[in-house]
N, C-alpha and C positions, 0 to 999 in steps of 0.2 A: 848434943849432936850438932854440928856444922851445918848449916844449909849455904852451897856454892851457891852462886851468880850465875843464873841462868839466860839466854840472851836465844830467841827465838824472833827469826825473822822470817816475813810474809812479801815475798816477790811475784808479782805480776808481769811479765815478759809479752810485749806483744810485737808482733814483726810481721811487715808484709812487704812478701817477696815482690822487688819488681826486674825487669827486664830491661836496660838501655833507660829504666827512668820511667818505664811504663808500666802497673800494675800487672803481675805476672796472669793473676785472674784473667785482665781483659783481654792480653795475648792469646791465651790459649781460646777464649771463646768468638775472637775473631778470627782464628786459627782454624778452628769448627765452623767456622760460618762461613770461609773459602771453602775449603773442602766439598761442601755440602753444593758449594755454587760452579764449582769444577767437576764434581761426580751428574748433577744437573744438564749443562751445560755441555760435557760431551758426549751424554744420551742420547740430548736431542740430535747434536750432531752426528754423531753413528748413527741415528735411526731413520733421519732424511737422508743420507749418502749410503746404505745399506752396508754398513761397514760392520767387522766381525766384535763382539763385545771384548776379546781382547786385546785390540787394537793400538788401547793406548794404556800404557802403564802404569802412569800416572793414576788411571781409574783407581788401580790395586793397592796404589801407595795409599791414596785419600781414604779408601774402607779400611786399610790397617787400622792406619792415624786414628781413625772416629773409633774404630774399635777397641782401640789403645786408651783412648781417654773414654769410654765405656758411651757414648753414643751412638 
C-alpha cells in the first residue's frame, strides 16, 4: 500500500483592527466616554434652565450609541 505526502499546516492569524492608525478598541471606548459626558452634561443643563428632557437630540443619539455597543 502507498502512503501519500501528507502536509498539514498550523496558522495563527492575529489582527487588530485600528481606526486612522488608532486602536479601534480605544476609539470606541473614548467614543463611550463622550457619550456618557454629553448625556451628563446636558442633564445638568436642562435641569438648572427647566428645559423639557427632549430638548436636545443629541440626548437620544448618545443612549442609542451606548445601547448599541451594549452600555
Amino acid at each position: 500500500m502507498k502512503q501519500g505526502i501528507k502536509i498539514v499546516t498550523n496558522v495563527k492569524v492575529e489582527a487588530e483592527p485600528t481606526y486612522n492608525g488608532i486602536p479601534a478598541e480605544k476609539v470606541i471606548h473614548d467614543a463611550i466616554d463622550l457619550a456618557h459626558t454629553v448625556l451628563e452634561e446636558l442633564s445638568i443643563y436642562r435641569q438648572h434652565n427647566n428645559l423639557d428632557p427632549l430638548t436636545f437630540d443629541c440626548e437620544g443619539d448618545c443612549c442609542a450609541f451606548l445601547d448599541m455597543v451594549g452600555d
